[in-house]
N, C-alpha and C positions, 0 to 999 in steps of 0.2 A: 504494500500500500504506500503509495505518495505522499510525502509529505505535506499537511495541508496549505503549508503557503512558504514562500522561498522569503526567509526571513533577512537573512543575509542583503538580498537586492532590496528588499524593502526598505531596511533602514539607511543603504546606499544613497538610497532617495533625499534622505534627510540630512547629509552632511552639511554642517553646519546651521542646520536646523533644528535640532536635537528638538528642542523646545517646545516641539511642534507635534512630536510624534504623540506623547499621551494627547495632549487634545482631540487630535485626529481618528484616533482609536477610538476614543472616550464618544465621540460624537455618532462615530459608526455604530457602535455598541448601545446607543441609545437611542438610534434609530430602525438599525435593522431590524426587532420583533417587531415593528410598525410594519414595514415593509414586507415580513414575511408573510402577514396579517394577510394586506394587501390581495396577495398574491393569491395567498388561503383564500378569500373572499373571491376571488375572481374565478377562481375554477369552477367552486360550489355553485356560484350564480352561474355558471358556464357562459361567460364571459370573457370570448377570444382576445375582445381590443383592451379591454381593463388586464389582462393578463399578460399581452404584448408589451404593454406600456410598463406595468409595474416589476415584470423581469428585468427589463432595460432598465428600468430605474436601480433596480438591485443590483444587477450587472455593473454600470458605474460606478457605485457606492464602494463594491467587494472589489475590483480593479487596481483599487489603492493598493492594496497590502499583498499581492507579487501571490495570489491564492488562483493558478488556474485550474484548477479541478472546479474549486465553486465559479468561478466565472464561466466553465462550460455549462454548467447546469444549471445557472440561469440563462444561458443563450440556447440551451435547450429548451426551457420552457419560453423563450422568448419567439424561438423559431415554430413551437406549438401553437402559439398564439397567433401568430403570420400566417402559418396553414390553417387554421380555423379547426384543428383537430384535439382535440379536447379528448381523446379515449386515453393516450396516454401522459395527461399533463398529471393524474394523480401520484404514477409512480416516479414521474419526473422532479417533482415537489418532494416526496419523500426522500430519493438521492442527494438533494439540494438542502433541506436542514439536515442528514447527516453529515454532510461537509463542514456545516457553519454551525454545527455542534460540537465536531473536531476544531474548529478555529477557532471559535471561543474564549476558548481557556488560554491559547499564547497568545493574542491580542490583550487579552487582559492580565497575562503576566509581564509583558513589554510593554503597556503601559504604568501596570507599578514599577515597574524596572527606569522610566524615564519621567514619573511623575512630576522631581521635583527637580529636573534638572533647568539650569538658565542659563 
């Protein structure tokens, strides 16, 4: 199994920025169960364009942090949405939070890790 996000290039990102990286996490982290939500909601309604749209939003969001395994499987469900096929956007949703249930946990360990840095 892959590791769920290449850490290393992530914080690459941030040289010199150190500062920046809890916030950036922090914000993720409190916006993604919104987003999952989202997502959640759009299938149930079977709701191809609200499921298109709110992948891609999640897609962006997860993009940050060098995680492509989760940014396929929101463009999997993104691309679900595009087709108007909805049979398998349930099991595609369920691959999709075990990714960002594997991520989780070291996004919010490298943010305690850079909390209080300035």
């Amino acid at each position: 199994m892959t590791a769920p996000m290449d850490e290393k290039r992530f914080l690459s990102n941030f040289v010199g920025l150190e500062d920046l990286i809890a916030p950036v996490i922090n914000k993720f982290l409190e916006v993604s169960p919104s987003l999952m939500d989202q997502i959640r909601q759009s299938i149930a309604a079977k709701d191809p364009e609200a499921l298109r749209r709110c992948a891609h939003s999640f897609k962006g969001a997860v993009a940050n942090f060098q995680t492509n395994t989760c940014i396929e499987r929101a463009r999997d469900l993104e691309r679900i949405g595009e087709e108007k096929t909805l049979d398998s956007a349930p099991a595609a949703f369920r691959l999709l939070e075990e990714e960002v249930t594997r991520l989780a946990p070291i996004l919010t360990r490298i943010a305690r890790e850079y909390q209080d840095r300035k």
